[in-house]
C-alpha positions as CSV (number, residue, x, y, z in Angstrom):
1,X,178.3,102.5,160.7
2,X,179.1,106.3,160.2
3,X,178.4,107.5,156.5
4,X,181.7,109.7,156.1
5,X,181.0,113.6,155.4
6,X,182.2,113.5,152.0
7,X,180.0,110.6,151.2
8,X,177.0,112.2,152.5
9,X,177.7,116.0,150.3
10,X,177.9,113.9,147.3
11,X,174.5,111.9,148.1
12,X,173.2,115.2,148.9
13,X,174.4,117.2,145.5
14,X,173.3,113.8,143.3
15,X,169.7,114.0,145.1
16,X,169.6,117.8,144.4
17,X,171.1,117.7,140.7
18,X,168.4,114.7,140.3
19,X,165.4,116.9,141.9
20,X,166.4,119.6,139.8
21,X,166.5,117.8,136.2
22,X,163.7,115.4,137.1
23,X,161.4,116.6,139.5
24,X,159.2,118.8,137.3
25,X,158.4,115.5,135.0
26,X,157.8,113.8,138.1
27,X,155.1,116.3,139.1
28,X,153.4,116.3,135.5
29,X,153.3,112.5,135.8
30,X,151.2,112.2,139.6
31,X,149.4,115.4,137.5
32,X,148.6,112.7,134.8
33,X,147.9,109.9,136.8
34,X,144.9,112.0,138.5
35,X,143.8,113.4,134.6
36,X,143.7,109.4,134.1
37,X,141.8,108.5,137.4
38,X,139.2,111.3,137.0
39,X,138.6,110.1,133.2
40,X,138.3,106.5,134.3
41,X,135.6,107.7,137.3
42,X,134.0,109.6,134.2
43,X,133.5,106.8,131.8
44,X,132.7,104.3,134.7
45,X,129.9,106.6,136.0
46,X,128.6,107.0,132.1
47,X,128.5,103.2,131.6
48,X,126.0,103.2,134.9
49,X,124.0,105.7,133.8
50,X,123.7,104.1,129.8
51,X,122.9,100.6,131.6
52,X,120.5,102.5,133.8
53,X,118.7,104.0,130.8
54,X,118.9,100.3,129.3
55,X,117.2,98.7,132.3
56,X,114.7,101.3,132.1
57,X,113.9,100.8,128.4
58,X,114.1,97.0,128.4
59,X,111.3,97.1,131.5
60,X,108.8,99.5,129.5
61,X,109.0,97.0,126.4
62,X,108.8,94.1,129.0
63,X,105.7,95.5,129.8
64,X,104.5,97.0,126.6
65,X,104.9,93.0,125.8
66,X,103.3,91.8,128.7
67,X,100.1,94.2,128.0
68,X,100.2,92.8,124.4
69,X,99.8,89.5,125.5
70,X,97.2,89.8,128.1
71,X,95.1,92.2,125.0
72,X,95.5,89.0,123.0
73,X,94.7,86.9,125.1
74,X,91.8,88.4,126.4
75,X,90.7,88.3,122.6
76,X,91.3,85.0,121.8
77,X,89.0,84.0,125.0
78,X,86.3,86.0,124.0
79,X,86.1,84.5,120.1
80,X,86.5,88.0,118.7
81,X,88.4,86.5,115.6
82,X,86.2,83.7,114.9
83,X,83.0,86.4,114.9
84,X,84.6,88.6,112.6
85,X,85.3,85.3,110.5
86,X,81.9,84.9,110.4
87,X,80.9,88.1,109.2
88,X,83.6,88.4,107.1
89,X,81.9,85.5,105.3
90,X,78.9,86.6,105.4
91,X,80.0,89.9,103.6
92,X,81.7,87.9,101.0
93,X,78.0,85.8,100.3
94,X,76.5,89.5,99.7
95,X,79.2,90.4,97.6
96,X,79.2,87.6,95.2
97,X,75.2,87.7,95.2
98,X,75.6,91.3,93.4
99,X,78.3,90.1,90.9
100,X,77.0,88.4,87.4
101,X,76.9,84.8,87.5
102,X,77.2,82.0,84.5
103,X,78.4,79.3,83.4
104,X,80.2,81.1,80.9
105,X,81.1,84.9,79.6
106,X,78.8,84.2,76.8
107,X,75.9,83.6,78.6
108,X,76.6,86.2,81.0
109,X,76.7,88.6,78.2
110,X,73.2,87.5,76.9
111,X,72.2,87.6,80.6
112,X,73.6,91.4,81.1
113,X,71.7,92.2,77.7
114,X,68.1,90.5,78.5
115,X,68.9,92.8,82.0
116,X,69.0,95.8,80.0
117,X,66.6,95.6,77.6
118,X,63.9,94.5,79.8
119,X,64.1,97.5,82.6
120,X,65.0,99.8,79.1
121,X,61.6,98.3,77.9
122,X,59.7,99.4,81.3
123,X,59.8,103.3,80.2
124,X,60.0,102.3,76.5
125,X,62.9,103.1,75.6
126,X,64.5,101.0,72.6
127,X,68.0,101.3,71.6
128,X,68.7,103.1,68.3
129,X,71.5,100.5,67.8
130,X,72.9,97.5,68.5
131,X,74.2,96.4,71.9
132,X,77.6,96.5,72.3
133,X,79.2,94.7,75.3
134,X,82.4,94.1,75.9
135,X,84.8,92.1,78.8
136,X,88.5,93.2,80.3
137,X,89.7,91.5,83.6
138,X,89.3,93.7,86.4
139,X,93.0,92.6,87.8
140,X,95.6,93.5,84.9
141,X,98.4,91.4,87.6
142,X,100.1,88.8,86.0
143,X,100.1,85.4,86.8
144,X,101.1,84.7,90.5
145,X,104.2,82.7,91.1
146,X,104.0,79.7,92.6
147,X,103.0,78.9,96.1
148,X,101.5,82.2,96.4
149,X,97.8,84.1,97.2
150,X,95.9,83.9,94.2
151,X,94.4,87.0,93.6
152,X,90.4,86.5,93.5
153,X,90.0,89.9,91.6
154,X,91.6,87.9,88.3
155,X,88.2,86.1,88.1
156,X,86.1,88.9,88.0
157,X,85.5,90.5,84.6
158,X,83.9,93.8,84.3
159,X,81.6,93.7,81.2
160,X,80.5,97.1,79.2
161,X,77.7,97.9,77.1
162,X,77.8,101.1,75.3
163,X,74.4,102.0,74.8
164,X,72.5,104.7,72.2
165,X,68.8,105.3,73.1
166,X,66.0,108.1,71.9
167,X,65.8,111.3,74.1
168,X,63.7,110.7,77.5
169,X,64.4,112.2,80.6
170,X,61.5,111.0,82.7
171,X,62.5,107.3,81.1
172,X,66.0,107.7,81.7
173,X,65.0,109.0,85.0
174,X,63.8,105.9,85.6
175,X,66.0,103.5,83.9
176,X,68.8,105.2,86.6
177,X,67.1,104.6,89.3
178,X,66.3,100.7,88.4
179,X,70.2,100.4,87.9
180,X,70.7,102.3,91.7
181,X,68.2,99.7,93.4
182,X,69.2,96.8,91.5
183,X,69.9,93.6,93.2
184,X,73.3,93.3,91.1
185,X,75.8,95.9,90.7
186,X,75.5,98.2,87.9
187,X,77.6,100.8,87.3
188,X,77.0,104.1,84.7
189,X,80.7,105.1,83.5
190,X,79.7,107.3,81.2
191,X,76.7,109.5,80.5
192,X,76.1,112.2,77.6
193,X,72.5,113.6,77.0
194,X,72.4,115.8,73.6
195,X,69.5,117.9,72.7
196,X,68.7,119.7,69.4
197,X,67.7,117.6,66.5
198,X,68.9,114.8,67.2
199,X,68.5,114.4,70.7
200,X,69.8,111.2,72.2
201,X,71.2,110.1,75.3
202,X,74.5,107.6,74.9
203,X,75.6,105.7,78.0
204,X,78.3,103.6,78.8
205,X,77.1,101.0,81.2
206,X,78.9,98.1,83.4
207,X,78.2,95.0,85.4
208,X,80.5,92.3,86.7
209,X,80.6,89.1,85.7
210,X,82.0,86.1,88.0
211,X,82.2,82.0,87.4
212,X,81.5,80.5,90.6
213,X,83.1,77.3,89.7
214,X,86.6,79.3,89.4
215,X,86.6,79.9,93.0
């Protein structure tokens, strides 16, 4: 069938008129569409590369892991743990051998005393006064709450004697150097020497004392 000519003008002035208002929005829009595309090719290539780079990471802790083990492993053949259990022990035997032992604080105290006095007594040096010792807890913690580590330094008390004793330095000389190779620890906190008329040497001087039955 023929299209008649005026049928085919007007087709052709619509199409035109169309073009004309139109075809410019038409252009931005194929425009946008290939912004959109590129932007989708953008982020789909960045999610490759982020789930490269966590592949990669998960693999080095996957082996960081692995090389754990085997170190552990390795260990637990070779009874590592169990011999530094041992010494470990046998470190805490020394330990405890050097703290003050009794039955209780009182006798301890006499104990520390009778210590003193006999290696003063060596190099003849008597105190000028009294013997004054004293006990504070070495932990100042509270009390633990329940179900928890108790803390072994709570039964340890350090005890002080405050001593005052005649002017001699080769006696004092010596008295120091008992205390250094004691078989117990024996600490000097405090040491003041005066000379002049009435020379004297004062001395502040601890031990520790420990119940075995509290542990």
């Amino acid at each position: 069938m023929k299209i008649p000519q005026p049928v085919r003008k007007a087709a052709s002035d619509l199409r035109d008129r169309f073009m004309e208002r139109y075809g410019k929005d038409l252009v931005l829009s194929d425009r946008l569409k290939t912004m959109i595309a590129a932007i989708a090719v953008i982020l789909f290539l960045s999610s490759l590369l982020g789930l490269h780079q966590l592949v990669v990471s998960l693999e080095r802790h996957y082996v960081r892991a692995q090389t754990d083990m085997a170190r552990l492993q390795s260990q637990i053949r070779t009874n590592v743990w169990q011999e530094r259990r041992q010494q470990g022990q046998i470190l805490k035997s020394v330990l405890e051998e050097r703290l003050w032992t009794a039955q209780t604080p009182g006798l301890a105290d006499a104990g520390f005393e009778k210590w003193l006095r006999d290696h003063m007594g060596r190099y003849k040096m008597e105190p000028m006064q009294q013997i004054q010792i004293r006990r504070v807890p070495v932990s100042r913690t509270t009390a633990p709450a329940p179900g928890a580590t108790p803390d072994k330094l709570s039964e340890i008390q350090r005890m002080t004697a405050k001593l005052v004793l005649p002017f001699d330095s080769q006696g004092l000389s010596n008295f120091l150097a008992d205390v250094a190779e004691g078989e117990k620890t024996v600490v000097i906190d405090r040491l003041s020497v005066r000379a002049g008329r009435n020379a004297r040497i004062e001395m502040d001087i601890s031990a520790f004392y420990w119940a075995p039955g509290k542990s």
